[in-house]
NUVEX-63742 format. One record per residue: residue number from 1; residue in three letters; x, y, z of N, C-alpha, C, CB in turn. Coordinates in Angstrom, 1 decimal. Glycine has a CB too. Layout:
# residues N
{seq NUM	type ALA	n_xx X	n_yy Y	n_zz Z	ca_xx X	ca_yy Y	ca_zz Z	c_xx X	c_yy Y	c_zz Z	cb_xx X	cb_yy Y	cb_zz Z}
...
//
This chain:
# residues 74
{seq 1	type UNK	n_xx 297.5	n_yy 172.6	n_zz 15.7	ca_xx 296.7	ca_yy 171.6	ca_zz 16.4	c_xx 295.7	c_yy 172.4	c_zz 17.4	cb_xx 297.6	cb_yy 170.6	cb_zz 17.2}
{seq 2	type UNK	n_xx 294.6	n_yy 172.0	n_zz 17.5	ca_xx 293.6	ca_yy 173.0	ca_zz 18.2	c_xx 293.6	c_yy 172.0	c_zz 19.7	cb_xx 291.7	cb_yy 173.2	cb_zz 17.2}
{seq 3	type UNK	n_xx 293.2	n_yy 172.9	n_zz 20.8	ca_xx 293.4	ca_yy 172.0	ca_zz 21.8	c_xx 291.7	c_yy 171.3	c_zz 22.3	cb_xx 294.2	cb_yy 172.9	cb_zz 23.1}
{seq 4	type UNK	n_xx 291.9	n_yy 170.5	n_zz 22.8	ca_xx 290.6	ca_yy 169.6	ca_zz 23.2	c_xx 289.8	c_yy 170.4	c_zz 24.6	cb_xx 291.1	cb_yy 167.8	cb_zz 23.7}
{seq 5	type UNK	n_xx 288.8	n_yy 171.3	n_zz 24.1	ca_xx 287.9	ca_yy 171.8	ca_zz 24.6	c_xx 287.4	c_yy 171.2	c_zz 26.5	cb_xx 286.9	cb_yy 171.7	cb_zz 23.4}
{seq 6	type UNK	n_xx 287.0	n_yy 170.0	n_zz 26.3	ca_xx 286.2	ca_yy 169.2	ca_zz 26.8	c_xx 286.4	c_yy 168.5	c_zz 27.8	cb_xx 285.8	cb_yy 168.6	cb_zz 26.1}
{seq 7	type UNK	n_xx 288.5	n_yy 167.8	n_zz 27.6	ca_xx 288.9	ca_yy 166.6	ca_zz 28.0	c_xx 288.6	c_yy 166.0	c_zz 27.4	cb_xx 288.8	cb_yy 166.2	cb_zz 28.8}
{seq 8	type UNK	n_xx 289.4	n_yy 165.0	n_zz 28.4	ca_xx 289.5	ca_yy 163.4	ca_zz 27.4	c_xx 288.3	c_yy 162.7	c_zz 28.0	cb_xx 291.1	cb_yy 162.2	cb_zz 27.6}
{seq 9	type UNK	n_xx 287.4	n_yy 162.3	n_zz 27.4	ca_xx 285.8	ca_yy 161.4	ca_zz 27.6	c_xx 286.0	c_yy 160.6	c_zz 27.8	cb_xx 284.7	cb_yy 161.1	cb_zz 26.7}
{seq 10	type UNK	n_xx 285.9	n_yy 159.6	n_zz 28.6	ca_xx 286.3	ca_yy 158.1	ca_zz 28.5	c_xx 285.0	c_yy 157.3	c_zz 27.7	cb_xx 286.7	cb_yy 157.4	cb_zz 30.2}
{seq 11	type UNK	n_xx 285.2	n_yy 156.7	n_zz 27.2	ca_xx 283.8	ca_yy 155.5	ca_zz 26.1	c_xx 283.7	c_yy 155.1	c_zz 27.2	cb_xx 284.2	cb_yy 154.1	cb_zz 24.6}
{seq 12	type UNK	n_xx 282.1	n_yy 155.3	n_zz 26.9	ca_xx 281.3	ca_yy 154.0	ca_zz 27.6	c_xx 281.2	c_yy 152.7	c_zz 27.2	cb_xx 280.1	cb_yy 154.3	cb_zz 27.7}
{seq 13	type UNK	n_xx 281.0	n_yy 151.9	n_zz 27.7	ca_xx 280.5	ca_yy 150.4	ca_zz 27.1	c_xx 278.9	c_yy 150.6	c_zz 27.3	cb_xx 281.1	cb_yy 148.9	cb_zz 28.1}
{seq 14	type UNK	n_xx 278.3	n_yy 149.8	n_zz 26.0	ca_xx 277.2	ca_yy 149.7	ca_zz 25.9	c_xx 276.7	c_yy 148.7	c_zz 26.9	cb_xx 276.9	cb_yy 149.4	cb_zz 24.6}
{seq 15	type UNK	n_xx 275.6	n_yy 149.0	n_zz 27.5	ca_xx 274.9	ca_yy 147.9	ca_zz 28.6	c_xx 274.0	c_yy 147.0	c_zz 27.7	cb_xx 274.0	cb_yy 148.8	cb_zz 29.8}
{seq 16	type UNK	n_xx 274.3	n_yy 145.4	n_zz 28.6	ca_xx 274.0	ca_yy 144.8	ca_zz 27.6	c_xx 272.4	c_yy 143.9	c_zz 28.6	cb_xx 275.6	cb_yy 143.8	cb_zz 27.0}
{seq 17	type UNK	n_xx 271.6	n_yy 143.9	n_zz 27.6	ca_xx 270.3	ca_yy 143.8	ca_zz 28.2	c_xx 269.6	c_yy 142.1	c_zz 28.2	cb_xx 269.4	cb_yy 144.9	cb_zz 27.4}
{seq 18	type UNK	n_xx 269.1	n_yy 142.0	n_zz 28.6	ca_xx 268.5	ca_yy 140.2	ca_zz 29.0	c_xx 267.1	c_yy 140.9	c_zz 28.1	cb_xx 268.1	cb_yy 139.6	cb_zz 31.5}
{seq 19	type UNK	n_xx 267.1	n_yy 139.8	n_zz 27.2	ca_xx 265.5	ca_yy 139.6	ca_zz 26.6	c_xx 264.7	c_yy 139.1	c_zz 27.3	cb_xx 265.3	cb_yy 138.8	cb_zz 25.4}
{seq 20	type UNK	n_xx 263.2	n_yy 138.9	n_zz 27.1	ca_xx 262.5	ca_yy 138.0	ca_zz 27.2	c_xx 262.4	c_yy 136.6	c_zz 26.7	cb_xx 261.9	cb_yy 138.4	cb_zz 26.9}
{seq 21	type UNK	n_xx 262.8	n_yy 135.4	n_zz 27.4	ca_xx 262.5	ca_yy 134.4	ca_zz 26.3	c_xx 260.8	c_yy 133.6	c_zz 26.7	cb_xx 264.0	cb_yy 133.1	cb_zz 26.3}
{seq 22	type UNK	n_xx 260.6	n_yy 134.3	n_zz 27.5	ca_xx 259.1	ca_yy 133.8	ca_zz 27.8	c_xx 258.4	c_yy 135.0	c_zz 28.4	cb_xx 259.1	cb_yy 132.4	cb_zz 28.9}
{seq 23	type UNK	n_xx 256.8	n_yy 135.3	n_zz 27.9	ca_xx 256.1	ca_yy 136.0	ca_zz 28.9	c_xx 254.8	c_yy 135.2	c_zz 29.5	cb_xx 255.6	cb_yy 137.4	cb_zz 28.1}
{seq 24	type UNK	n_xx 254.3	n_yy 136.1	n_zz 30.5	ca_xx 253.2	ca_yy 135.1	ca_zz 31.3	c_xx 252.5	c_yy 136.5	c_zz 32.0	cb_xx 254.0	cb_yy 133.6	cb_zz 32.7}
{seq 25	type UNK	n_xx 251.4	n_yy 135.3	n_zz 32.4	ca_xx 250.7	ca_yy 136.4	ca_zz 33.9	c_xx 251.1	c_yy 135.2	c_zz 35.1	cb_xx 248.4	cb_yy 136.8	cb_zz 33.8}
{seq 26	type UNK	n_xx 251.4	n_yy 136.2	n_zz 36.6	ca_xx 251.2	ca_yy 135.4	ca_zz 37.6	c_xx 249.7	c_yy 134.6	c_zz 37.8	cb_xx 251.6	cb_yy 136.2	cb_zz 38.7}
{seq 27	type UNK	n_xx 249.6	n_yy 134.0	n_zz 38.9	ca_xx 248.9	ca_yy 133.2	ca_zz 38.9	c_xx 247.8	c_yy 134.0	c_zz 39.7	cb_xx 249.5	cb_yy 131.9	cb_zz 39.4}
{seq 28	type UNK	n_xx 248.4	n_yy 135.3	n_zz 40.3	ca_xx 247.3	ca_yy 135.8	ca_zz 41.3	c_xx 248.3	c_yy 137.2	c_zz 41.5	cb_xx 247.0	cb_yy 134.5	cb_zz 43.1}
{seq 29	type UNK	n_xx 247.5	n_yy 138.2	n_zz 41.5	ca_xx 248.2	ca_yy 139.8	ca_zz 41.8	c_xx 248.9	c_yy 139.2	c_zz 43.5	cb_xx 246.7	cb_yy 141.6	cb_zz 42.0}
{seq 30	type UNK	n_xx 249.5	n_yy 140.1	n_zz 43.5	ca_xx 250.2	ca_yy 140.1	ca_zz 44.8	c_xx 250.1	c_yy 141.3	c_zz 45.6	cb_xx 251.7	cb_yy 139.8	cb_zz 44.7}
{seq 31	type UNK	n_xx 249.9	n_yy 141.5	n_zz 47.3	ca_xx 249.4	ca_yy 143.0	ca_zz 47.5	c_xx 251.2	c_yy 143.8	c_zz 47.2	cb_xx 248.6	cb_yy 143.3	cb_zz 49.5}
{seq 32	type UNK	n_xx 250.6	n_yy 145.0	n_zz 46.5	ca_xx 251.5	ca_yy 145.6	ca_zz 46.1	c_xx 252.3	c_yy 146.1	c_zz 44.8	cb_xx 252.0	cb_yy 145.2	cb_zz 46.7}
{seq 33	type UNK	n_xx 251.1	n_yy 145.0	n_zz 44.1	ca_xx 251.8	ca_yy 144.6	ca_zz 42.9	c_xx 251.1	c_yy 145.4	c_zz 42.0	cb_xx 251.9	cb_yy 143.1	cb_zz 42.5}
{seq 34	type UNK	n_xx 251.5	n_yy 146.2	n_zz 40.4	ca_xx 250.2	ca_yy 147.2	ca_zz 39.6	c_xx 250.0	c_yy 146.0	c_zz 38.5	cb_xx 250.9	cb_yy 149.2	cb_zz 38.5}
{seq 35	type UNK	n_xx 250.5	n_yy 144.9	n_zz 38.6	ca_xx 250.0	ca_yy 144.2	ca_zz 37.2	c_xx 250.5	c_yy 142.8	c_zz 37.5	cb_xx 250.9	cb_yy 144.9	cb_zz 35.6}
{seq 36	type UNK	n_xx 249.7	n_yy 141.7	n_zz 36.8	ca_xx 250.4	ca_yy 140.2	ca_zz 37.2	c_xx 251.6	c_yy 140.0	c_zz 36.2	cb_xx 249.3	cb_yy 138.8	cb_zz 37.1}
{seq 37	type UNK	n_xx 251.9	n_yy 140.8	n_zz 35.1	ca_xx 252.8	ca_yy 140.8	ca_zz 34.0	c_xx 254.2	c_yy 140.2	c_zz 34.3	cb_xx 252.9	cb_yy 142.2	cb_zz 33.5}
{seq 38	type UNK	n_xx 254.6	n_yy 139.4	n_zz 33.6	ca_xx 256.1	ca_yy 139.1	ca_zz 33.7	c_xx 256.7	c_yy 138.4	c_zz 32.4	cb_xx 256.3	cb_yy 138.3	cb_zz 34.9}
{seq 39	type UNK	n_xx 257.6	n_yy 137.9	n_zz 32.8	ca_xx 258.5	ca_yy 137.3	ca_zz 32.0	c_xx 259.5	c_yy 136.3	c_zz 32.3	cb_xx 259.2	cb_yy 138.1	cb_zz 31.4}
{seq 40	type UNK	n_xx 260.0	n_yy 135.5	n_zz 31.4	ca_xx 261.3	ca_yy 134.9	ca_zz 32.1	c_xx 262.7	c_yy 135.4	c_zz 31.2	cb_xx 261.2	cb_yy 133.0	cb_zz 32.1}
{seq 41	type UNK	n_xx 263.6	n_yy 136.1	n_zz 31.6	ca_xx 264.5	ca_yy 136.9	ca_zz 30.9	c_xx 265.7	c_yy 136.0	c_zz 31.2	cb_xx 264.5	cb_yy 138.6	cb_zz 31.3}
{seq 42	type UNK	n_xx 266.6	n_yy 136.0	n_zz 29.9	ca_xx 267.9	ca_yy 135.1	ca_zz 29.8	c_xx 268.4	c_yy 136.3	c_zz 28.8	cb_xx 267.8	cb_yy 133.1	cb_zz 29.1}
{seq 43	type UNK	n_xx 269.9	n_yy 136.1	n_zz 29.1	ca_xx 270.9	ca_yy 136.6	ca_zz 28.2	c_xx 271.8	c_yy 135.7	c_zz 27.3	cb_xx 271.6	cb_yy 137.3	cb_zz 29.0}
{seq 44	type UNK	n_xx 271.4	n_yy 137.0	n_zz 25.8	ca_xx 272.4	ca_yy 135.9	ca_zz 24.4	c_xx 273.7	c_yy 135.6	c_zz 24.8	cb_xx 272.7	cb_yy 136.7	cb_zz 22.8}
{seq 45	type UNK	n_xx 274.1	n_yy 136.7	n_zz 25.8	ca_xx 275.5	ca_yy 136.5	ca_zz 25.6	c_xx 276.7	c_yy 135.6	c_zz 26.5	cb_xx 275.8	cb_yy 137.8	cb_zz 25.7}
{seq 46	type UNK	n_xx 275.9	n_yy 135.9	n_zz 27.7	ca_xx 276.3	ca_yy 134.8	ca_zz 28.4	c_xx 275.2	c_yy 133.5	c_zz 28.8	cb_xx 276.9	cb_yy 135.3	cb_zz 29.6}
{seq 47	type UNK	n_xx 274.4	n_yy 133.7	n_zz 28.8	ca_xx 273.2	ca_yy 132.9	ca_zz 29.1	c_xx 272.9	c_yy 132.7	c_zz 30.5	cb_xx 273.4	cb_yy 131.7	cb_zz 28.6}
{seq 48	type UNK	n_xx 273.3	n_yy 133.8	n_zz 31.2	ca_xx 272.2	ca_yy 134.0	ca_zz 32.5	c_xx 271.0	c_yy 134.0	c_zz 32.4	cb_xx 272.4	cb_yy 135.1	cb_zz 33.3}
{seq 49	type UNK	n_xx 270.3	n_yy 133.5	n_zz 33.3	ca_xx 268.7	ca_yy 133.4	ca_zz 33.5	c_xx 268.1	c_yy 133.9	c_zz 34.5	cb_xx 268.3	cb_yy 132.3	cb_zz 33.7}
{seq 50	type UNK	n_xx 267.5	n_yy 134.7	n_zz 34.4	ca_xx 266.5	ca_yy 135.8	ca_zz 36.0	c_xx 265.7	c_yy 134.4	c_zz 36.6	cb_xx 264.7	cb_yy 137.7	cb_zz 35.3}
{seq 51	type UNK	n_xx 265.0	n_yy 133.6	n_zz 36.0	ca_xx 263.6	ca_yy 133.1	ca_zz 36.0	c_xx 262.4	c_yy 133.7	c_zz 35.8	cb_xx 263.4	cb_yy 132.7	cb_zz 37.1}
{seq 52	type UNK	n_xx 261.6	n_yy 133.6	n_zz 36.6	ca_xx 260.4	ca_yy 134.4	ca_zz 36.1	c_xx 260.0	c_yy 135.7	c_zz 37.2	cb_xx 258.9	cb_yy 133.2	cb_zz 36.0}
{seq 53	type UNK	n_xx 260.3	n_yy 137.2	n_zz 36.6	ca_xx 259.9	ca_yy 138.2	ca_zz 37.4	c_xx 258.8	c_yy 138.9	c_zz 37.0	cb_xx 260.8	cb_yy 139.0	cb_zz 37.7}
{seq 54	type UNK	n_xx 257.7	n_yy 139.2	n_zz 37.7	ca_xx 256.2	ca_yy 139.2	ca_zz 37.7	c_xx 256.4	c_yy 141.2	c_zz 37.7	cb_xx 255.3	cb_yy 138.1	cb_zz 39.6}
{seq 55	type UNK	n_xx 255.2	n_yy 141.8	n_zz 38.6	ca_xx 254.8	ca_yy 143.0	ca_zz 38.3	c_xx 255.8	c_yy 144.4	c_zz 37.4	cb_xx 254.5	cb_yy 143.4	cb_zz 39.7}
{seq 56	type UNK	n_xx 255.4	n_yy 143.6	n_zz 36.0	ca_xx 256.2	ca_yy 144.3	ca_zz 35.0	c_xx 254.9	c_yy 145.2	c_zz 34.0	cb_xx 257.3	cb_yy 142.9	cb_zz 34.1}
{seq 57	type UNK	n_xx 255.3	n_yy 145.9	n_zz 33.2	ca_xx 254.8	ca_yy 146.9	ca_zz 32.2	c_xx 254.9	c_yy 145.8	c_zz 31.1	cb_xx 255.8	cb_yy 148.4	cb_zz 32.0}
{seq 58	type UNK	n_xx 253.8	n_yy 146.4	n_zz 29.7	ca_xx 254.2	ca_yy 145.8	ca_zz 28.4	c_xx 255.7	c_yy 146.5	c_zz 28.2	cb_xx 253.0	cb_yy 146.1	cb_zz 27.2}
{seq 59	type UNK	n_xx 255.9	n_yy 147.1	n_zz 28.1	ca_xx 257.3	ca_yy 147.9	ca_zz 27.8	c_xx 258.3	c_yy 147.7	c_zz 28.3	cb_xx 257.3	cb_yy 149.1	cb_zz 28.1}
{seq 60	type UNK	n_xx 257.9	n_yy 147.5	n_zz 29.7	ca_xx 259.3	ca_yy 146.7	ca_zz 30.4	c_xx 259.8	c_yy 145.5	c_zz 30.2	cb_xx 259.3	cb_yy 146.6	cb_zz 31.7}
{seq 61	type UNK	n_xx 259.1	n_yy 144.4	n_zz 29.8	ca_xx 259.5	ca_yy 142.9	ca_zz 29.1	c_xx 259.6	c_yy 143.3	c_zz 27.9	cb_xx 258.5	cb_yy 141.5	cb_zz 29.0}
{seq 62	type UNK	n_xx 258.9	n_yy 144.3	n_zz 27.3	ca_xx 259.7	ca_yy 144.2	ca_zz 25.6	c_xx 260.9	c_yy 145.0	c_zz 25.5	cb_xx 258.6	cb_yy 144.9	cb_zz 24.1}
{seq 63	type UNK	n_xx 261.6	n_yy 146.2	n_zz 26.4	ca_xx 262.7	ca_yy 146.4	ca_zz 26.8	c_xx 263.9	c_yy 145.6	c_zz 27.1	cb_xx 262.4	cb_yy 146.9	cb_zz 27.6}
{seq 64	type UNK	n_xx 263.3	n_yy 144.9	n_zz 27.7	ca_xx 264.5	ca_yy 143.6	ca_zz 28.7	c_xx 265.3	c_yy 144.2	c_zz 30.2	cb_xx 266.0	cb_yy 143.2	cb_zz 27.5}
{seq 65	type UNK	n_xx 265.9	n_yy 144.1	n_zz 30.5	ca_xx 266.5	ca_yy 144.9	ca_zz 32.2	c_xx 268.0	c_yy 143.9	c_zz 31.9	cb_xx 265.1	cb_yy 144.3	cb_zz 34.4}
{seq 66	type UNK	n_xx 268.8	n_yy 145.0	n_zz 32.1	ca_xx 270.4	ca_yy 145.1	ca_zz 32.4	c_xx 271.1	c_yy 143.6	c_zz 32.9	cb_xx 270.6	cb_yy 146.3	cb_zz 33.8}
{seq 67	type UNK	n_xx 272.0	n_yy 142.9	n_zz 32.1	ca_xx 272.5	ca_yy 141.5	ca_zz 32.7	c_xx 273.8	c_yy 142.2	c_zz 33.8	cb_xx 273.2	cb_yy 140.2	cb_zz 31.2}
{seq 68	type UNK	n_xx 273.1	n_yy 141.1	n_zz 34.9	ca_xx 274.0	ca_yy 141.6	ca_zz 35.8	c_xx 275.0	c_yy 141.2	c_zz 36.1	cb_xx 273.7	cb_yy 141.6	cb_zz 36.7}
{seq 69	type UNK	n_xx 275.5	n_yy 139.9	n_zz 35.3	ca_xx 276.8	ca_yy 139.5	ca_zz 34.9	c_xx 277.3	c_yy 139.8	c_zz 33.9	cb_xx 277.1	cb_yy 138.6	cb_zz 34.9}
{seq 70	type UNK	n_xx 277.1	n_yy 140.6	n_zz 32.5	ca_xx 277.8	ca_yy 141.1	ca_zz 31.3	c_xx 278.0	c_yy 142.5	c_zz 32.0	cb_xx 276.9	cb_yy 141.0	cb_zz 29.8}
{seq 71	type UNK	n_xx 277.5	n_yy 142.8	n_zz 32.8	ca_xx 277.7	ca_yy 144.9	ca_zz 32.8	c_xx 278.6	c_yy 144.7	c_zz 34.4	cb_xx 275.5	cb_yy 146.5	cb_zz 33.1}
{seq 72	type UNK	n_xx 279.3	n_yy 143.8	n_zz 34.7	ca_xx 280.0	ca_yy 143.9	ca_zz 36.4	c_xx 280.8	c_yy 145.1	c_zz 35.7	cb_xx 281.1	cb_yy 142.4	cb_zz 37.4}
{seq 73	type UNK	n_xx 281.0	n_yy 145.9	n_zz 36.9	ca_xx 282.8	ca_yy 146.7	ca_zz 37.1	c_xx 283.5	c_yy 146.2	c_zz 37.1	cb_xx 283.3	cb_yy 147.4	cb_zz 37.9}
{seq 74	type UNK	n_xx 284.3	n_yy 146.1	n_zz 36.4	ca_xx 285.8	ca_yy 146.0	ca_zz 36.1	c_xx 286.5	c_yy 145.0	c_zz 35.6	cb_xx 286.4	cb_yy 146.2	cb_zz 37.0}
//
């Protein structure tokens, strides 16, 4: 038996991400803001809802951002 180099790894869980189910522009830039871009992001899994969060990237609504009730600790 060869011994384990490395330790024991513990698995990660996959982080589980909120889609888009709507995109938009704000109504007006805001100071501070690089873009009026947003979205309104809900999760499949549990069905939390952000509402609508504004100075976003094309990339960052087609990404989605982290549900903050499927990924709690522990």
């Amino acid at each position: 038996m060869t011994p384990d180099l490395f330790g024991e790894s513990p698995k990660k869980r996959r982080r589980v991400m909120m889609h888009a189910a709507d995109q938009g522009h704000a109504p007006a830039l805001m100071p501070g803001w690089r873009t009026a871009k947003g979205g309104l992001f809900e999760c499949s899994r549990c069905g939390h809802s952000t509402g609508w969060l504004f100075d976003m990237q094309d990339s960052e609504v087609r990404r989605g951002i982290p549900c903050p009730i499927c990924n709690q600790e522990g």
